[in-house]
DSSP file (Angstrom, degrees, kcal/mol; ACC not computed):
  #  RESIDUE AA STRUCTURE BP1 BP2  ACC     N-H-->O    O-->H-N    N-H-->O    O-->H-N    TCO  KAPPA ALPHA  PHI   PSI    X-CA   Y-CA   Z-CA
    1    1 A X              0   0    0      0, 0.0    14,-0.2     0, 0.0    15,-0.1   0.000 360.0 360.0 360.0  81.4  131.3  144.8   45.4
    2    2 A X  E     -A   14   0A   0     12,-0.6    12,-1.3    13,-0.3     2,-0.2  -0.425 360.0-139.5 -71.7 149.6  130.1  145.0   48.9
    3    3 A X  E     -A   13   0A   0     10,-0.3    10,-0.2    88,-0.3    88,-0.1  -0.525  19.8-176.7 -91.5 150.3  133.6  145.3   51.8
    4    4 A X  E     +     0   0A   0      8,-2.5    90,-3.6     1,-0.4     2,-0.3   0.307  56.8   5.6-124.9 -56.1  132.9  143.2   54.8
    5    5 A X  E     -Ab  12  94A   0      7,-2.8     7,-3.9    88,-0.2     2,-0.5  -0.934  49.0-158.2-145.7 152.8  135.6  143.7   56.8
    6    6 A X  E     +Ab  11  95A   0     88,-0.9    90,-3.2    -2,-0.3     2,-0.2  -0.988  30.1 152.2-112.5 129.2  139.0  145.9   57.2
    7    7 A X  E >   -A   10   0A   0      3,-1.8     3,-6.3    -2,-0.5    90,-0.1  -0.903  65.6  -6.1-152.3 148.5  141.5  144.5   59.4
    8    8 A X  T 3  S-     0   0    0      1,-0.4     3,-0.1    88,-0.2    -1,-0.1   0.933 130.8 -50.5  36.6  62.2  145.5  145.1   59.1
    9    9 A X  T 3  S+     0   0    0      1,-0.2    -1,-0.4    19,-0.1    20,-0.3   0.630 112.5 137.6  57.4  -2.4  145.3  147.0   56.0
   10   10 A X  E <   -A    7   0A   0     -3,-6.3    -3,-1.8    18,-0.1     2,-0.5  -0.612  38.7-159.2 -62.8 140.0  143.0  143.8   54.6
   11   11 A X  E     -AC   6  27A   0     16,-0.9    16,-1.4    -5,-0.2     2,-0.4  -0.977   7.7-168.9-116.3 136.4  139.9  144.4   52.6
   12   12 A X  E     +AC   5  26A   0     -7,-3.9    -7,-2.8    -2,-0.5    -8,-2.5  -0.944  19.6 146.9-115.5 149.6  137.6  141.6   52.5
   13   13 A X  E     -AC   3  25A   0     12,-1.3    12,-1.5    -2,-0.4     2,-0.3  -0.593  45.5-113.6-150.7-162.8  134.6  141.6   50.1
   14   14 A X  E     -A    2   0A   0    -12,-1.3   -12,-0.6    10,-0.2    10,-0.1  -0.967  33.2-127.7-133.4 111.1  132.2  139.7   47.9
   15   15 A X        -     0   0    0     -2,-0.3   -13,-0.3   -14,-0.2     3,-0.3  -0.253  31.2-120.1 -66.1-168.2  132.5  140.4   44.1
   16   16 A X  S    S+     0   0    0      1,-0.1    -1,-0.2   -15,-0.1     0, 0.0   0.391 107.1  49.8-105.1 -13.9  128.8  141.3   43.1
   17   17 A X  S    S+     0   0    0      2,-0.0    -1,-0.1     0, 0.0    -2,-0.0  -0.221  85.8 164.0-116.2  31.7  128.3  138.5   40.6
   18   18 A X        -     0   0    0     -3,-0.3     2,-0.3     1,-0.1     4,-0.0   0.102  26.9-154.1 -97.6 155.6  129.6  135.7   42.9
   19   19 A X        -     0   0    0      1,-0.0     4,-0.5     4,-0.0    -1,-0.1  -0.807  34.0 -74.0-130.4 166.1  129.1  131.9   42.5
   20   20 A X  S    S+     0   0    0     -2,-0.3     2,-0.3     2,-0.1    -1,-0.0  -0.465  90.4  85.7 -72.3 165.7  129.1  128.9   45.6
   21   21 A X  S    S-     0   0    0     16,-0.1     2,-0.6    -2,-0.1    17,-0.1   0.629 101.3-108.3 -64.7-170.6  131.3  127.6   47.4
   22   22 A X        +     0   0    0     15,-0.4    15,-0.4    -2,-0.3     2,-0.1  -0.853  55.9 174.0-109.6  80.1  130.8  130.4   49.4
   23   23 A X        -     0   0    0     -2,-0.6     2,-0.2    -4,-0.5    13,-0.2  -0.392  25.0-161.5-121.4 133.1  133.9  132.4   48.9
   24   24 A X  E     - D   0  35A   0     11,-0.6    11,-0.7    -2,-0.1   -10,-0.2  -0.856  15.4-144.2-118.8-178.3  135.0  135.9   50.0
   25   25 A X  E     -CD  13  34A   0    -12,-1.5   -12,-1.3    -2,-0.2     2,-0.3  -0.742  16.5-166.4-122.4 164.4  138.2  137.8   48.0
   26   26 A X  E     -CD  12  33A   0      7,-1.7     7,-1.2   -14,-0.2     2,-0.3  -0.805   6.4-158.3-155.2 135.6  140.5  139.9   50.4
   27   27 A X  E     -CD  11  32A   0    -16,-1.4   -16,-0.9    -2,-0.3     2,-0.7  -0.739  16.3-167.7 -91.8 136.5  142.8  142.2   48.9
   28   28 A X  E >   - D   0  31A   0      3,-1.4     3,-3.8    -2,-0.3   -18,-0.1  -0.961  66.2 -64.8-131.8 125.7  146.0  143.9   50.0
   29   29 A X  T 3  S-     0   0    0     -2,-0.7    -1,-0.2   -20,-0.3   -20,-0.0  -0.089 123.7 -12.8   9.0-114.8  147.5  146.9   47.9
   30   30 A X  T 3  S+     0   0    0     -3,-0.1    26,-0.6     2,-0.0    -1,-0.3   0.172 116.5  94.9 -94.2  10.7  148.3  144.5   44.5
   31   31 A X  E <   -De  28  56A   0     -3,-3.8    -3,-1.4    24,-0.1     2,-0.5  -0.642  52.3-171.5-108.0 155.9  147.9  141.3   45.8
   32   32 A X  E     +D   27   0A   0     24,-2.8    20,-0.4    -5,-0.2     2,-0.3  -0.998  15.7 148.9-131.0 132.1  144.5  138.8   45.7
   33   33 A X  E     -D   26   0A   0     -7,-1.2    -7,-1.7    -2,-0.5     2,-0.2  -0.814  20.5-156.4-130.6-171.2  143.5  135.7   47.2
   34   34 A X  E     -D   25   0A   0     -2,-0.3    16,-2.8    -9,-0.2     2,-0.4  -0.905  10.4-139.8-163.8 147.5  139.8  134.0   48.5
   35   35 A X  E     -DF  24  49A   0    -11,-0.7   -11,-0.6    14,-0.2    14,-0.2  -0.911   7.2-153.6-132.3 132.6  138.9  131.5   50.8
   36   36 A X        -     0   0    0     12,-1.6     2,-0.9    -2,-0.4    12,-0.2  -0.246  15.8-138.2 -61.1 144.4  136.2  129.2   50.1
   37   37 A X        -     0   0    0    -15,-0.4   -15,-0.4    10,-0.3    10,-0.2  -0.899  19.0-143.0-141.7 121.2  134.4  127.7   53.2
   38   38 A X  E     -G   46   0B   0      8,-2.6     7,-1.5    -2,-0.9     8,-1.0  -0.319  18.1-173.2 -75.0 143.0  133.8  124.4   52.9
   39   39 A X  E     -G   44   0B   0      5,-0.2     2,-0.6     6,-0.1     3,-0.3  -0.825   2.9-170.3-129.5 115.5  130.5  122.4   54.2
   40   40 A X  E >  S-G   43   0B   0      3,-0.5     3,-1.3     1,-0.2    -2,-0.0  -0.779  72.2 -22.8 -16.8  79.4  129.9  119.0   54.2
   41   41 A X  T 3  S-     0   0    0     -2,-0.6    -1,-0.2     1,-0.2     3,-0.1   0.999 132.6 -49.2  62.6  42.3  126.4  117.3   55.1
   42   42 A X  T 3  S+     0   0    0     -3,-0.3     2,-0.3     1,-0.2    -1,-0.2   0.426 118.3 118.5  60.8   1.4  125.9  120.6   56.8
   43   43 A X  E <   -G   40   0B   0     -3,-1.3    -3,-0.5     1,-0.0     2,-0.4  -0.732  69.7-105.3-100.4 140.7  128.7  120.6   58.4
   44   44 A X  E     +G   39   0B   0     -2,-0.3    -5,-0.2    -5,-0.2     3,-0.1  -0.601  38.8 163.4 -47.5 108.8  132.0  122.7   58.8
   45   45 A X  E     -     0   0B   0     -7,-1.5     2,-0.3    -2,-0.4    -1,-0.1   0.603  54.2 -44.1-114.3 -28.3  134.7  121.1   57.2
   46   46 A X  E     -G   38   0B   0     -8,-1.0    -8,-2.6     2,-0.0     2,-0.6  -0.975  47.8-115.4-165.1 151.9  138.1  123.5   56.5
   47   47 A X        -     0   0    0     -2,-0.3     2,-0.3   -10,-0.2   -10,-0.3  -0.780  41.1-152.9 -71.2  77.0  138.4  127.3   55.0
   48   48 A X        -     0   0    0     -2,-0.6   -12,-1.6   -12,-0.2     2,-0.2  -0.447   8.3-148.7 -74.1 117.7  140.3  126.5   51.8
   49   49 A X  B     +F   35   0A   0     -2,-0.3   -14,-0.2   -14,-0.2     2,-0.2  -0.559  19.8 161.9 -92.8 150.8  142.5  129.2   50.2
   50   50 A X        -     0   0    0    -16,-2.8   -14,-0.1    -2,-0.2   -17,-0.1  -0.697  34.6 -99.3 168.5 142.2  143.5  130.1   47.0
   51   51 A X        -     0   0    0     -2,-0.2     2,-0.4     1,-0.1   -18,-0.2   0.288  36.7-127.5 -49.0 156.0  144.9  132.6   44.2
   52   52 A X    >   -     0   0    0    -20,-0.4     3,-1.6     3,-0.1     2,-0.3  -0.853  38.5 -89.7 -89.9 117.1  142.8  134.4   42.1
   53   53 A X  T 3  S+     0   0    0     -2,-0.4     3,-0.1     1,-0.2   -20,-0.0  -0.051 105.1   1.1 -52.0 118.7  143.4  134.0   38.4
   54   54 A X  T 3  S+     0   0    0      1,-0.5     2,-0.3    -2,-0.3    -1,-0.2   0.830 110.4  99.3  73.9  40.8  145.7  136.4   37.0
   55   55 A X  S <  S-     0   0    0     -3,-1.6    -1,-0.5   -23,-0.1     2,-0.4  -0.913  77.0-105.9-142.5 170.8  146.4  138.2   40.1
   56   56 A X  B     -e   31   0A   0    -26,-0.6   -24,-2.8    -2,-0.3    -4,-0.0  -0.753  43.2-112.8-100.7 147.6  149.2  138.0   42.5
   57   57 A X        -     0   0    0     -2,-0.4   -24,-0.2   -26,-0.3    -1,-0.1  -0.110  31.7 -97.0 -97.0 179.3  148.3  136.2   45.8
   58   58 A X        -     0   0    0    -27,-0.1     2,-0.3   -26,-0.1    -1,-0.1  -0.389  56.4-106.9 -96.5 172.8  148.2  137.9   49.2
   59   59 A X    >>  -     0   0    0     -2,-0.1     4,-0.9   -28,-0.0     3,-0.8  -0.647  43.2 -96.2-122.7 145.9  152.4  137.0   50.9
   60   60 A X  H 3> S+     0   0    0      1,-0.3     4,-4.3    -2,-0.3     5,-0.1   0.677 125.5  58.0-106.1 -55.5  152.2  134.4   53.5
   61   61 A X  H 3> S+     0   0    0      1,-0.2     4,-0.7     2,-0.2    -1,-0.3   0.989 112.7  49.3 -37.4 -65.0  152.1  136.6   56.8
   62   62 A X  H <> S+     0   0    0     -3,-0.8     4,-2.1     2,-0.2     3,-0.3   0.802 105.4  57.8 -59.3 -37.3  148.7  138.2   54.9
   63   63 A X  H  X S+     0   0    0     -4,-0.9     4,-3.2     1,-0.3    -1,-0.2   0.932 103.7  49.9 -91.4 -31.5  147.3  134.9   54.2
   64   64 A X  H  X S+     0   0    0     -4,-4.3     4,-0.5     2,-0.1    -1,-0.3   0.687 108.1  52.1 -95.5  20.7  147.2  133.8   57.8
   65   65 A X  H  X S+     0   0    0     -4,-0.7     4,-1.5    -3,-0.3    -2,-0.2   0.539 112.8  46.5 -94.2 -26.8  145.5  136.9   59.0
   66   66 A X  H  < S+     0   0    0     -4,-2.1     4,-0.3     2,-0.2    -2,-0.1   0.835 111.5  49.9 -94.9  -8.4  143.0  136.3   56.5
   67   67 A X  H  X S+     0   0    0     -4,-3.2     4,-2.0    -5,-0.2     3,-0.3   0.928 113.6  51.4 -31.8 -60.9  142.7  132.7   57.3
   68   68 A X  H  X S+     0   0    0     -4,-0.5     4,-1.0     1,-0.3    -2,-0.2   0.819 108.2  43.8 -44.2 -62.0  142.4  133.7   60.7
   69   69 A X  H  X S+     0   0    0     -4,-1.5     4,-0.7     1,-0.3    -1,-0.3   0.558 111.1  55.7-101.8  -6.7  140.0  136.0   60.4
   70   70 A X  H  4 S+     0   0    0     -3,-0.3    -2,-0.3    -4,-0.3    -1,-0.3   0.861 109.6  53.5 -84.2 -32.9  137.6  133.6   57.9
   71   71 A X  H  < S+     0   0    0     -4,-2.0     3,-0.2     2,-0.2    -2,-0.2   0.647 113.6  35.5 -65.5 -26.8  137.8  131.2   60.4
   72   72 A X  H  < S+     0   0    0     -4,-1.0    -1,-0.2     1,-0.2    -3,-0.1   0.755 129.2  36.3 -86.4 -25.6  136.6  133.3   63.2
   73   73 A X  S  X S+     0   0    0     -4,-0.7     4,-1.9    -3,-0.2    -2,-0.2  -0.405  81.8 118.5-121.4  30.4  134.2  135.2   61.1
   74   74 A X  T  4 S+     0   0    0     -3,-0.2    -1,-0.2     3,-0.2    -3,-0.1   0.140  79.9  37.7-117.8  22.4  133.2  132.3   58.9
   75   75 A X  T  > S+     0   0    0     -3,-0.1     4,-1.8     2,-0.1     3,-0.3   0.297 114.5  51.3 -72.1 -45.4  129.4  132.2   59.9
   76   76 A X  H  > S+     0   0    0      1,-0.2     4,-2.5     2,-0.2    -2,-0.2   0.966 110.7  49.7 -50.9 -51.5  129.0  135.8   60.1
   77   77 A X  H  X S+     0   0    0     -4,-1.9     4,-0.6    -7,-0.2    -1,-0.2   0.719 111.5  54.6 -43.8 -39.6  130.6  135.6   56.6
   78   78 A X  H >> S+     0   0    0     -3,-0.3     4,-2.3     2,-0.2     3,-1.1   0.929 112.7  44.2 -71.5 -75.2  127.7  132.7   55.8
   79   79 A X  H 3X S+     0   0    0     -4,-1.8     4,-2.3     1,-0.3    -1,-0.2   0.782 108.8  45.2 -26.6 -72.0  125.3  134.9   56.8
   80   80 A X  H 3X S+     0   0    0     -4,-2.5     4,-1.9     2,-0.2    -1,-0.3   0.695 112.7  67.2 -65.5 -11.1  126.0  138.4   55.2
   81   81 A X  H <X>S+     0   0    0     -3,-1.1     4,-5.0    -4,-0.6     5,-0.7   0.946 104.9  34.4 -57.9 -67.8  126.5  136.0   52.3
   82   82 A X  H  <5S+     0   0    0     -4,-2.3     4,-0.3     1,-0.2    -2,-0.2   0.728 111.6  63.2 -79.8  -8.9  123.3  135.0   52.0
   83   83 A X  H  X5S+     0   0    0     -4,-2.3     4,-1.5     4,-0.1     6,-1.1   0.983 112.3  37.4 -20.8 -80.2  121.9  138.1   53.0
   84   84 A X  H  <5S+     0   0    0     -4,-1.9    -2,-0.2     3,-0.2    -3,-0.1   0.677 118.6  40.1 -76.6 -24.5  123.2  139.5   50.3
   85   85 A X  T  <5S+     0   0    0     -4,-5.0    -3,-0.2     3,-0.1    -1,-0.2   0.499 128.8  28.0 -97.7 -21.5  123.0  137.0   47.4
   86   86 A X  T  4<S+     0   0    0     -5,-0.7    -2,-0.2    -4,-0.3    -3,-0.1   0.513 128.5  33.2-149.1  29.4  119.7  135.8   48.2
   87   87 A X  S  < S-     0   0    0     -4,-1.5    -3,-0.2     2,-0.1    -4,-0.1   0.410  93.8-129.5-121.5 -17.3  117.7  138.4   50.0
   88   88 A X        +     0   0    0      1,-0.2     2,-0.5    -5,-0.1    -4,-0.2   0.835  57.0 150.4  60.6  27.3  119.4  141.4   48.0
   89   89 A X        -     0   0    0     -6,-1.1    -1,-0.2    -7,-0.1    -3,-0.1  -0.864  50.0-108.0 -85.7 118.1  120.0  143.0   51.3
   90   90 A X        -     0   0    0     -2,-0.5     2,-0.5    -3,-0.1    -1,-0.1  -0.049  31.1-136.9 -49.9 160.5  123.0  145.4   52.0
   91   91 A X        -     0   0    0    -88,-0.1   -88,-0.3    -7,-0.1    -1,-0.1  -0.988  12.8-119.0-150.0 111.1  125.5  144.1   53.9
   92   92 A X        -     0   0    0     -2,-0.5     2,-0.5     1,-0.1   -12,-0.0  -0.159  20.0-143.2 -48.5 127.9  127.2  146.0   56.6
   93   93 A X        -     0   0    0     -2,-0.1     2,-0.5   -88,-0.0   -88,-0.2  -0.772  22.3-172.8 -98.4 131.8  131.4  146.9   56.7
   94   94 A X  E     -b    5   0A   0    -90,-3.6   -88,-0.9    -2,-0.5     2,-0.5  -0.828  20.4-133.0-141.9 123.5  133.0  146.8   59.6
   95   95 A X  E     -b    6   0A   0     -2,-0.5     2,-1.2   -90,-0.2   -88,-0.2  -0.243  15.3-157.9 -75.4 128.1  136.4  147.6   61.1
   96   96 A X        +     0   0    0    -90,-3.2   -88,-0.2    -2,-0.5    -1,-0.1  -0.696  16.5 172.3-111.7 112.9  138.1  145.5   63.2
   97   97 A X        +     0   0    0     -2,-1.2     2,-0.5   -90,-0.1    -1,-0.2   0.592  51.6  73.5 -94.8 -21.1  140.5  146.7   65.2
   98   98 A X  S    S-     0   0    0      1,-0.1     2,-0.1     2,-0.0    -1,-0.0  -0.723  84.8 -99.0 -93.2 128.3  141.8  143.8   67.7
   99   99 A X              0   0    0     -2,-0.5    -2,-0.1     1,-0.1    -1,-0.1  -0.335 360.0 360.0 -62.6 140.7  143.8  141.2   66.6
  100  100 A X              0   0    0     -2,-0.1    -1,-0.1   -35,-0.0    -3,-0.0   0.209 360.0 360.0 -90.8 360.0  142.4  138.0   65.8
């Protein structure tokens, strides 16, 4: 369950058994969401968010900082994705301390 990133008390991660879209999860003390980042024909088309079954979703403030921060970070995310899911390379965590 590799971490990618801490920001504002978010953790975003990758579960270790993970399927496309190409999804990360980010947790906040008891709460869960993920957003899928859609591509089209190779193209960017939207981040799309949304609860995790049988957990409680991240409170509305929390869900646009992790919008935010898939949206900025949503190639980097691409990337360590595939790293990690189809090179079996570790995948760096990193704190981010400036607001998005």
């Amino acid at each position: 369950m590799p971490k990618l990133y801490e920001y504002l008390g978010l953790i975003i991660l990758f579960y270790s058994t993970e399927h496309e879209p190409i999804h990360v999860h980010c947790k906040f003390q008891d709460t869960e969401s993920k957003a899928e980042i859609i591509y089209e024909d190779g193209k960017f088309v939207e981040v799309r968010i949304s609860d995790v079954t049988g957990k409680k979703p991240l409170n509305i403030r929390n869900m646009k900082h992790f919008k935010k921060l898939v949206e900025v970070y949503r190639d980097d995310i691409v990337r360590k994705w595939v790293d990690y899911f189809v090179y079996n390379k570790e995948v760096q965590s990193e704190k981010i301390t400036k607001k998005l």
